[in-house]
C-alpha positions, 0 to 999 in steps of 0.5 A: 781215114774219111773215105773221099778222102781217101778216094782223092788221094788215091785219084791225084796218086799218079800225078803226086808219084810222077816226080819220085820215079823221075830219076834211076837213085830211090833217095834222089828221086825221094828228095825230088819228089817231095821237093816238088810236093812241097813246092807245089803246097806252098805255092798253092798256100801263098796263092790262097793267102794273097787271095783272102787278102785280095777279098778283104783288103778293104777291111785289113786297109780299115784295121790298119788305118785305125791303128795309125789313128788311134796312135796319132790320138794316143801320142796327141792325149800324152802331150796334153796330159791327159791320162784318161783319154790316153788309156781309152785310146790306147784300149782302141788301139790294142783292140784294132790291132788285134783284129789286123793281128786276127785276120793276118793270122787266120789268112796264114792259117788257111794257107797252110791247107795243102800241107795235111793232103800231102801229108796224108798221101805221102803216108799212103805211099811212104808211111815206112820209107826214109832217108837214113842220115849219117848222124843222129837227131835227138828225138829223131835217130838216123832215121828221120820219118817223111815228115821231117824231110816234107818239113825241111824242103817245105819251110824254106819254098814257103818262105821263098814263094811268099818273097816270090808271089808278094801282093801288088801294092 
């Protein structure tokens, strides 16, 4: 590991433990703790997100409007018949959709940022702990690793904090 890496792990190590030594039960406490880590990731990764968008909402509005006017020209060329400019147009079209596509993309990406620190500072701290599950996954056995439960307390606050922190429009 990168050691100032390692270094501000080990500095945000008292506050990230906090919440796993809240309650007496070792599993509940595990749960809680990484409930709260991974609530903490996603709404730090949606703020990101709706502030790229915030920064470069002229250029998105811009993609998004070329989109709509390379479409209206397109369906305008197919009721005159003509083939060629269709095909042009529709050339225009794709590539102005993928650049909104592009850039809505990146702007997800970056959000996911918080994810590899949690994950690095619960492998400090959890690298051989987990939650046993009373049956087995394929792949996963009854013993599930850190990530598995980071993921699954994860993906559904993602989804909430994006319904949650939605941009103003």
């Amino acid at each position: 590991m990168i050691p100032a890496i390692h270094e501000f792990l080990v500095w945000i190590d008292p506050v990230c433990i906090a919440p796993y030594r809240a309650l007496p039960d070792a599993g509940a406490g595990f749960l809680l703790g990484t409930g709260i880590l991974a609530f903490v990731c996603a709404a730090l990764g949606v703020l990101t997100l709706r502030g790229a968008q915030r920064l470069h909402r002229a250029r998105i509005k811009g993609f998004a409007a070329d989109m709509e006017r390379y479409h209206a020209l397109g369906e305008t060329a197919l009721r005159m018949g003509d083939k060629e400019s269709f095909k042009a147009v529709n050339r225009q079209a794709h590539e102005a959709f993928g650049r909104h596509f592009g850039i809505n993309g990146a702007f997800f990406a970056a959000s996911l940022w918080p994810v590899p620190f949690a994950l690095a500072w619960m492998q400090l701290r959890f690298a051989q702990v987990s939650l046993d599950l009373p049956f087995s996954l394929p792949g996963l056995g009854t013993h599930p690793g850190m990530v598995f439960w980071f993921l699954l307390l994860y993906i559904p606050l993602r989804i909430v904090c994006g319904r949650i922190l939605r941009p103003a429009r």
